[in-house]
KOLKERO-84801 format. One line per 10 residues: number of its first residue (from 0); their letters; for each residue y, z, x of N, C-alpha, C. Coordinates in Angstrom, 2 decimals, padded with zeros to 5 digits. Layout:
residues N
NUM> A> Y/Z/X/Y/Z/X/Y/Z/X ~ ...;
END
This chain:
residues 213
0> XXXXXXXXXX> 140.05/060.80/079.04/140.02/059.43/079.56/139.24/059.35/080.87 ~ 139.40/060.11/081.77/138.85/060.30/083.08/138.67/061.83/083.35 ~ 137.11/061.93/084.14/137.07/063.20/084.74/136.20/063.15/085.66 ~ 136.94/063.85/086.92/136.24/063.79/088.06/135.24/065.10/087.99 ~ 134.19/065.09/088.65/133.26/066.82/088.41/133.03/066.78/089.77 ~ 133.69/067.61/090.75/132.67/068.10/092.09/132.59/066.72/092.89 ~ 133.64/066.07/093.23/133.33/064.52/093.66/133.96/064.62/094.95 ~ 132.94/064.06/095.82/133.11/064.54/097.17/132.84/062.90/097.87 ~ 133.80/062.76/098.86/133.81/061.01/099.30/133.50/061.34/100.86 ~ 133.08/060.20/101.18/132.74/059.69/103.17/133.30/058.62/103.43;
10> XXXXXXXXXX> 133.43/058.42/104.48/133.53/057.27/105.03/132.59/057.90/106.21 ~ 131.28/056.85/106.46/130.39/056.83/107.15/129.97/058.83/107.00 ~ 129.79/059.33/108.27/129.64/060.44/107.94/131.11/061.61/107.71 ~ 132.52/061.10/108.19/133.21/061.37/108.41/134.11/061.86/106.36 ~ 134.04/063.12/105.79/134.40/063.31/104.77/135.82/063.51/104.28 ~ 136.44/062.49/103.25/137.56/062.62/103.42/137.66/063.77/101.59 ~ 137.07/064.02/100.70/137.27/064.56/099.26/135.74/065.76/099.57 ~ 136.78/066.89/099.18/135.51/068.13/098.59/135.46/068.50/097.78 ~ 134.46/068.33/096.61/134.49/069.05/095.20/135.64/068.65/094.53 ~ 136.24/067.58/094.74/136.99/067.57/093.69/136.63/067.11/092.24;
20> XXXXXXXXXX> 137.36/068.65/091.60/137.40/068.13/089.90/138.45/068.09/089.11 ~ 139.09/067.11/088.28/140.10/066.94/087.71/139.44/066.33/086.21 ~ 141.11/066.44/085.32/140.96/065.20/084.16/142.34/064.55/084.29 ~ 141.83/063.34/083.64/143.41/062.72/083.10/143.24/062.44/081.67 ~ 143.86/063.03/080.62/144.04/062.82/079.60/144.90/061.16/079.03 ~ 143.67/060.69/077.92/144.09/059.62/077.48/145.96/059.68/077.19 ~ 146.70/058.50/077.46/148.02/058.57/077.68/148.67/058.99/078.64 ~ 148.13/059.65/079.66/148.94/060.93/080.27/149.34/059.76/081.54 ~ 150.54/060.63/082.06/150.97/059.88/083.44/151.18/061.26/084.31 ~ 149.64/060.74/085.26/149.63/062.21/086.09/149.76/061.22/087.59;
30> XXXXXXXXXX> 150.65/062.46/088.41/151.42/062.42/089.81/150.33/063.16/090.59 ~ 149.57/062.16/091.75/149.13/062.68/092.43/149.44/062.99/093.88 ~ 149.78/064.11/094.11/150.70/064.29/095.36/150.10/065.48/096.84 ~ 150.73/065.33/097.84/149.85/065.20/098.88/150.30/065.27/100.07 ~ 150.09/065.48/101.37/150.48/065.03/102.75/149.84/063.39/103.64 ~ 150.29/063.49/104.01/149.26/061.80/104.43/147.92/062.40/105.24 ~ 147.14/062.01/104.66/145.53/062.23/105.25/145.34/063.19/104.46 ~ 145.58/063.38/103.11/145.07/064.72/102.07/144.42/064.54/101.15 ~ 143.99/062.97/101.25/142.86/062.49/100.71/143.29/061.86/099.26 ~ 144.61/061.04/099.00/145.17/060.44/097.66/144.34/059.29/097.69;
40> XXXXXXXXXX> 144.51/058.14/098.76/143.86/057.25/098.90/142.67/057.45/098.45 ~ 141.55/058.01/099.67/140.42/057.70/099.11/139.88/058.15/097.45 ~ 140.78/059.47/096.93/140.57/059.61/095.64/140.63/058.37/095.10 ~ 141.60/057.83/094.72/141.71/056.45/093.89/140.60/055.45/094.66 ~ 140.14/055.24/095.63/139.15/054.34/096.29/138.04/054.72/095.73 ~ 137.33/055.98/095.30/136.35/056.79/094.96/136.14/056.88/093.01 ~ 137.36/056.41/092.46/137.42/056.04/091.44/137.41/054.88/090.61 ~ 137.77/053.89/092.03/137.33/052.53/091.72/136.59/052.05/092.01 ~ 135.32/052.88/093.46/134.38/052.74/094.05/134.45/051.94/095.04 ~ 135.75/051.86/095.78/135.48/050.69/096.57/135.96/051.67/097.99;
50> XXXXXXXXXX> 135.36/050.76/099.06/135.10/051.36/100.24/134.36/052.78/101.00 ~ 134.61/053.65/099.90/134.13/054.86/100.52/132.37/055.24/099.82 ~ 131.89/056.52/100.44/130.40/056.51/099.77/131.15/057.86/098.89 ~ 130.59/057.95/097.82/130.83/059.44/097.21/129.42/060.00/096.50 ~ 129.51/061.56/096.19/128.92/062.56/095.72/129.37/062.91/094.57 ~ 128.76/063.63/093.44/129.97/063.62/092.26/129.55/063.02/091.08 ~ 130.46/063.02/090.42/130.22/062.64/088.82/131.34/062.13/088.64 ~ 131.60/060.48/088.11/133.39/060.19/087.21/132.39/059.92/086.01 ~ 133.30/060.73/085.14/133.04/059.90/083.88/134.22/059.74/083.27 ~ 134.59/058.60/082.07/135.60/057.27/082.27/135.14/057.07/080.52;
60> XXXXXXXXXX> 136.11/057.45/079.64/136.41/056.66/078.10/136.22/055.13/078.47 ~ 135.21/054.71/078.34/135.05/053.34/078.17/135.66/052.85/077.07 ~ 135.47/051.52/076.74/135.99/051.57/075.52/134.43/051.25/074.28 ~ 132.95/051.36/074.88/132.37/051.27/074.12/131.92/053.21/074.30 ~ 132.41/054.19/074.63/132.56/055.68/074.84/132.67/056.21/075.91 ~ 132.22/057.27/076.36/132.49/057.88/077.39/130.91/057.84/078.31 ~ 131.40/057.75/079.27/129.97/056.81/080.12/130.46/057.69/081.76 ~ 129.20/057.88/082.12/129.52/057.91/083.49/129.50/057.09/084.55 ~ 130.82/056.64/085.42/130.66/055.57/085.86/130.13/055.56/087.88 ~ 130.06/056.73/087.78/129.67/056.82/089.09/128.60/056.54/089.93;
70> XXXXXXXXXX> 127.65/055.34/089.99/126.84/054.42/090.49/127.20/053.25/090.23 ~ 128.40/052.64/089.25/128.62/051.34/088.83/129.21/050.20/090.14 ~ 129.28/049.48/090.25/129.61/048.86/091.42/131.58/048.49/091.16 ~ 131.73/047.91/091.56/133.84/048.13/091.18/133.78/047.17/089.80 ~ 133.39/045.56/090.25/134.07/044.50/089.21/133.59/045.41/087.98 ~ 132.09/046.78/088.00/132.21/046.64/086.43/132.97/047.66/085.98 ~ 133.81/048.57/086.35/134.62/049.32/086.44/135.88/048.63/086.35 ~ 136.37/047.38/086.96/137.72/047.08/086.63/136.86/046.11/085.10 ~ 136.10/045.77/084.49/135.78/045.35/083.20/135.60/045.97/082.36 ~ 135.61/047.41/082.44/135.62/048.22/081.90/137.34/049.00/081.32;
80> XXXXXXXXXX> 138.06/048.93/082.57/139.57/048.91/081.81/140.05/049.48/083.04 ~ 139.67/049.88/084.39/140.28/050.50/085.28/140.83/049.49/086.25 ~ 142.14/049.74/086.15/142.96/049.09/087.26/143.58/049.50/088.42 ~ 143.50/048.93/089.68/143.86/049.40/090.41/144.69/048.89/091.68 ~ 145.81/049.77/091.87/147.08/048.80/092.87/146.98/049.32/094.18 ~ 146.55/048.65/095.19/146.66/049.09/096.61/147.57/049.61/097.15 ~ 147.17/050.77/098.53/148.90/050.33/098.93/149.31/049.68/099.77 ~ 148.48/048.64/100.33/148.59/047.65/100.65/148.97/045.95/099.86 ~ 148.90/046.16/098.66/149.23/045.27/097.80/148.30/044.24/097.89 ~ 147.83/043.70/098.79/146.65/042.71/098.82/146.57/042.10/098.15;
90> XXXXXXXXXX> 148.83/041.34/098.55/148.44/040.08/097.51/148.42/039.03/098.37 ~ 148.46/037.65/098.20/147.67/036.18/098.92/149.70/035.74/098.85 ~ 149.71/036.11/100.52/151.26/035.19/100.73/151.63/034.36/100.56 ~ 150.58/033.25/100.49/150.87/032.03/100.52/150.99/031.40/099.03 ~ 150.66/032.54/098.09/150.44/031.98/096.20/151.73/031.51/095.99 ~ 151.96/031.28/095.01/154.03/031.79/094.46/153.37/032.93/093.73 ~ 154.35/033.73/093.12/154.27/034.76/092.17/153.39/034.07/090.90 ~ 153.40/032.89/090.10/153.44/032.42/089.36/151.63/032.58/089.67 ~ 150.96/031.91/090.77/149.82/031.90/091.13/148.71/033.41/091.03 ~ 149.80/033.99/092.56/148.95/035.37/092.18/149.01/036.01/091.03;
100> XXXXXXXXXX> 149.78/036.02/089.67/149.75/036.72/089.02/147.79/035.92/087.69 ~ 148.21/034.59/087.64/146.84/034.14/087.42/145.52/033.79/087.90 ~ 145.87/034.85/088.93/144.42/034.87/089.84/143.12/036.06/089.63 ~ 144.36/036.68/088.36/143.80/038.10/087.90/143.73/037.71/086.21 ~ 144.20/036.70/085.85/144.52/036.51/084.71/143.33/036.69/083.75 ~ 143.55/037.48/082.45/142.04/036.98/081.58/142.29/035.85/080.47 ~ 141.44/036.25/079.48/141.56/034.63/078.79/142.73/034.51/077.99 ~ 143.39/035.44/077.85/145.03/035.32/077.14/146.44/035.35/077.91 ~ 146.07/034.93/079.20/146.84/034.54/080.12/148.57/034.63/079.97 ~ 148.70/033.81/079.07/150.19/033.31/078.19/150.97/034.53/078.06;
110> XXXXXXXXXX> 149.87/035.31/076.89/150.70/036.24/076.25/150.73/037.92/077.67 ~ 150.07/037.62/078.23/149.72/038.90/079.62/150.99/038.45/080.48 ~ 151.28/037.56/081.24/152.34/036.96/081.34/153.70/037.12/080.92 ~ 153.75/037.10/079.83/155.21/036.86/079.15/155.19/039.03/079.08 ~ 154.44/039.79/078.96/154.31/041.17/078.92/154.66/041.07/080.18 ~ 154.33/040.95/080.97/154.68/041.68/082.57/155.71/040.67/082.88 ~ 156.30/040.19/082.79/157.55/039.70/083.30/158.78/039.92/082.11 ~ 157.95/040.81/081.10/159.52/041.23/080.57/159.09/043.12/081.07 ~ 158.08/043.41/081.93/158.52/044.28/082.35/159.35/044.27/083.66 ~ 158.87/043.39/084.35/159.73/043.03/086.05/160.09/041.98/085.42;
120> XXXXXXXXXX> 161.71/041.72/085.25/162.03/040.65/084.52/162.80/039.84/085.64 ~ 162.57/040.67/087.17/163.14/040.10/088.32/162.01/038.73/088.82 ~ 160.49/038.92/088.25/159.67/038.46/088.56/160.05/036.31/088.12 ~ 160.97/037.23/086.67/161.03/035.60/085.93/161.74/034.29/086.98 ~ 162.19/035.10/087.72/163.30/034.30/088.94/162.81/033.43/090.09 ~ 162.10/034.66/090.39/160.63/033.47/091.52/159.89/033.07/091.01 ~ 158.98/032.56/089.77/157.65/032.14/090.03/157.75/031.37/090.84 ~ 158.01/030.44/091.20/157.64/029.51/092.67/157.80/029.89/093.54 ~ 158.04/031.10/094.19/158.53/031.61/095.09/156.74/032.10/095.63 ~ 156.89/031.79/097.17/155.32/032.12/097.86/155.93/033.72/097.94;
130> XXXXXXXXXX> 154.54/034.84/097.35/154.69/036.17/097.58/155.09/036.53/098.95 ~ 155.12/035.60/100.57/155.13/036.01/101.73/156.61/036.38/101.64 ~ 157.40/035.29/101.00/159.10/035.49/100.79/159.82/036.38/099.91 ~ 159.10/037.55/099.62/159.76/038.47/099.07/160.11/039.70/099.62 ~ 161.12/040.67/098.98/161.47/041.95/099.56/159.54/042.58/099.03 ~ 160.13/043.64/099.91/158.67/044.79/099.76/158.61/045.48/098.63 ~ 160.21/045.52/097.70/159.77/046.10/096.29/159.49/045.13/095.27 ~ 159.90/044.13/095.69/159.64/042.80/095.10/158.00/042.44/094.90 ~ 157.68/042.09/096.17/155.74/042.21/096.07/155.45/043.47/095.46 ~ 155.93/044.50/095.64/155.14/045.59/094.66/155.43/045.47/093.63;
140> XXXXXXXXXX> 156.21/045.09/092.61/156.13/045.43/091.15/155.53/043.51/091.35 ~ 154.87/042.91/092.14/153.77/041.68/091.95/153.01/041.94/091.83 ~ 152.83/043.26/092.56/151.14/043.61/092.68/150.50/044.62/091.21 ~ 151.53/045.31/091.09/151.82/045.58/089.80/150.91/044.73/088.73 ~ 152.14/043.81/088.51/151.80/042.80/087.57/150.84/041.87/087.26 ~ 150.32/041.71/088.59/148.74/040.84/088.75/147.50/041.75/088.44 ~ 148.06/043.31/088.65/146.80/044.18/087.88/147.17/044.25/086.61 ~ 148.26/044.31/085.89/148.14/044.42/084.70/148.19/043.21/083.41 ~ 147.65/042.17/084.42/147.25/040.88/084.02/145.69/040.99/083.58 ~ 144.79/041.59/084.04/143.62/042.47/083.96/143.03/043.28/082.27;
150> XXXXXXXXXX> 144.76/043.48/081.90/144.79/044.30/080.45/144.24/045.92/080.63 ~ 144.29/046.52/081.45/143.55/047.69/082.37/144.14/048.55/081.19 ~ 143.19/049.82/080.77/143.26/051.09/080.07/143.78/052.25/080.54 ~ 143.57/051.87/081.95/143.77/053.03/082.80/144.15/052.65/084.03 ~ 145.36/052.92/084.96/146.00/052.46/086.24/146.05/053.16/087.04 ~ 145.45/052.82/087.93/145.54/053.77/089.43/146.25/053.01/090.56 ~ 147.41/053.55/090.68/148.49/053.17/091.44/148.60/054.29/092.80 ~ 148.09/053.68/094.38/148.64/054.28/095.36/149.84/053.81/095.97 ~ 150.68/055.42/096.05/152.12/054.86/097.13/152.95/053.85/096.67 ~ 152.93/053.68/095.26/153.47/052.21/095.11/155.47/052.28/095.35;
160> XXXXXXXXXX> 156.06/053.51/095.25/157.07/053.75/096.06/157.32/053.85/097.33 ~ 156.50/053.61/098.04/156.66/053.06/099.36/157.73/052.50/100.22 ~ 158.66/052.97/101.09/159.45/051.93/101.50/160.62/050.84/100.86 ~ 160.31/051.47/099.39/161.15/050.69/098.37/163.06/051.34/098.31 ~ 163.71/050.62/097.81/164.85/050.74/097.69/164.72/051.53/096.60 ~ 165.93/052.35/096.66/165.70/053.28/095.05/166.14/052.49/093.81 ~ 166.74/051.85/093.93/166.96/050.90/092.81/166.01/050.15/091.93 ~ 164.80/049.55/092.82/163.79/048.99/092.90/162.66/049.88/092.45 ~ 162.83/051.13/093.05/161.89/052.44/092.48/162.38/052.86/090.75 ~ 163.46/052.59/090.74/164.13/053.34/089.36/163.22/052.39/088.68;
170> XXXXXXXXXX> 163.31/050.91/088.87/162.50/049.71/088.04/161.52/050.31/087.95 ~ 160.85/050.01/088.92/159.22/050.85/088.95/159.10/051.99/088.01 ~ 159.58/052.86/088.18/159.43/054.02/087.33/159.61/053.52/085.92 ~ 160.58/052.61/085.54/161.25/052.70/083.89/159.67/051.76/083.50 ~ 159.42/050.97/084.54/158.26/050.14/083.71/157.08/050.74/083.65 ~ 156.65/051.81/084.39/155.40/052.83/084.02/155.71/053.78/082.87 ~ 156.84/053.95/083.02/156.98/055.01/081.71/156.73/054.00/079.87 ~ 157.23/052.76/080.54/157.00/051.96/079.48/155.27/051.82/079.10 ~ 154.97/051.02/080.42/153.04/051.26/080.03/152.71/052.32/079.57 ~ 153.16/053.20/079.65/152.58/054.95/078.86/153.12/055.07/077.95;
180> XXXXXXXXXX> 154.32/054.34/077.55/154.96/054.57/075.89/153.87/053.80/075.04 ~ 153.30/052.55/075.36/152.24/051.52/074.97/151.48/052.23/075.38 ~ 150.53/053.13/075.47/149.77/053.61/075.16/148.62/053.67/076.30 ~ 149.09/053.57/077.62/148.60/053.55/078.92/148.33/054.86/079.77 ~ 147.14/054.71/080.16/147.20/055.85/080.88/147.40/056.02/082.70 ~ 147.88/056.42/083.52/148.13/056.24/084.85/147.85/057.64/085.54 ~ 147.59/057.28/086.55/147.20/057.96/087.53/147.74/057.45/089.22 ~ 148.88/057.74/089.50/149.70/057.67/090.51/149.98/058.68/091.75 ~ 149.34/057.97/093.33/149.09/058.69/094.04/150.61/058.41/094.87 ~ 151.57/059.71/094.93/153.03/059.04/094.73/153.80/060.14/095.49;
190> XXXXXXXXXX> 154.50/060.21/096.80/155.60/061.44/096.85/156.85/061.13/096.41 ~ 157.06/059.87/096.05/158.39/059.73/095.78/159.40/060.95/094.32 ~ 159.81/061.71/094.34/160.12/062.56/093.59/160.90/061.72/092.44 ~ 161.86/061.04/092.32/162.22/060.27/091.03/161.09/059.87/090.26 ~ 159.65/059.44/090.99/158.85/058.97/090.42/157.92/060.61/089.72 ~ 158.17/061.08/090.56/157.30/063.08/090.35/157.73/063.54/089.29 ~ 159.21/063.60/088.91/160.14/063.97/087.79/159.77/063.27/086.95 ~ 159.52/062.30/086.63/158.82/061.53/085.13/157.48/061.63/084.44 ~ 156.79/062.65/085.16/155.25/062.35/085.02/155.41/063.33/083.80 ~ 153.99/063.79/083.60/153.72/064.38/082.67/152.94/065.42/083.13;
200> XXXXXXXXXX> 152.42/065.77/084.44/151.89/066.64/085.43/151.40/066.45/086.42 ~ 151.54/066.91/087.65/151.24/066.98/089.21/150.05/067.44/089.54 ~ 149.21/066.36/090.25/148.09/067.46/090.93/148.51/067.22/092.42 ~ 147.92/068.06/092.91/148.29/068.23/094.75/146.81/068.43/095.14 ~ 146.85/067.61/096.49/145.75/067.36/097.48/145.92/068.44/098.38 ~ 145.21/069.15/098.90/145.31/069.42/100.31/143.86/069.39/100.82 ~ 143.75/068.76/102.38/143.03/068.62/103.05/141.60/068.09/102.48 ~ 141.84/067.42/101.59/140.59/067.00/100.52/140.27/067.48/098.95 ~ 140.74/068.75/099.25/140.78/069.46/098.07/141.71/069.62/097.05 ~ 141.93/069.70/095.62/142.46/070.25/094.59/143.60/071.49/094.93;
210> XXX> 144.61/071.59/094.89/145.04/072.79/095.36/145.74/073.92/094.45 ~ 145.17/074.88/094.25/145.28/075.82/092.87/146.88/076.05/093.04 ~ 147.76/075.97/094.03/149.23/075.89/093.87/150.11/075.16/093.09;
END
């Protein structure tokens, strides 16, 4: 589904990824794990192409084959099937839920919709609710849901356990394991260990690099 070859990222001259090479196998739910500044972020930034400069090769199961996507600019990469959740969430406070989630919407809106709110079925409670008035696990399984309004092949989720209540994380977790029962593939940059214990295999960062441990 995805493979990184030798992919090395900047910000300006300052390098945050060396040589990294990985795969993620179609279906798979791989845990990407790390110290803070070990370079999870910009991996997933470097895979969606946004913000950083990179070196390297991704190549990415399109769905018209396997293509290399590493000169593509982002929108054609998220049109292509790659989705991706900040960890900043960067959603619009002022929407209701109901809004931001069709701000990502494609042309089957209805039925994308009625899927992600019977996965966060907490979501069904606010739509009118402005995203500024929610708990913090609350906007995250929004932010969630407004990417997978998108119909994405492939999910790249940073930190999205963050600060969350474990209760709220257990959600989180039961509804990724669900996108991967449907036939999803993820890629989650994550220390939360309830979330580590479900995957299907761990890679570890250190200091930019892949770490053979």
């Amino acid at each position: 589904m995805l493979e990184l070859d030798r992919l090395c990222a900047f910000y300006g001259q300052a390098q945050a990824l060396f040589d990294v090479s990985l795969q993620v196998r179609a279906g798979e739910f791989v845990v990407l794990q790390g110290l803070n500044g070990a370079g999870k972020s910009s991996l997933l930034k470097a895979i969606m192409g946004l913000e950083v400069r990179t070196r390297g090769r991704i190549h990415y199961a399109a769905p018209a084959g396997c293509v290399e996507i590493s000169a593509w600019p982002t929108h054609l990469r998220a049109r292509a099937g790659l989705g991706y959740v900040a960890e900043d969430r960067r959603l619009f406070g002022a929407l209701t839920v109901h809004e931001n989630l069709h701000v990502a919407a494609g042309p089957d809106a209805a039925a994308q919709e009625a899927r992600v709110l019977a996965l966060f079925p907490v979501l069904k409670t606010m739509l009118k609710r402005p995203a500024a008035q929610m708990s913090g696990g609350e906007q995250q399984m929004l932010a969630i849901a407004r990417t997978l309004m998108t119909s994405p092949r492939l999910l790249l989720l940073d930190e999205p356990c963050e600060g969350i209540a474990p209760v709220l994380v257990e959600a989180i977790r039961d509804a990724l394991l669900a996108l991967q029962h449907g036939g999803m593939t993820l890629l989650v940059a994550e220390q939360n260990q309830l979330l580590a214990q479900s995957c299907d295999r761990r890679l570890v960062l250190v200091a930019g690099k892949v770490s053979d441990s």
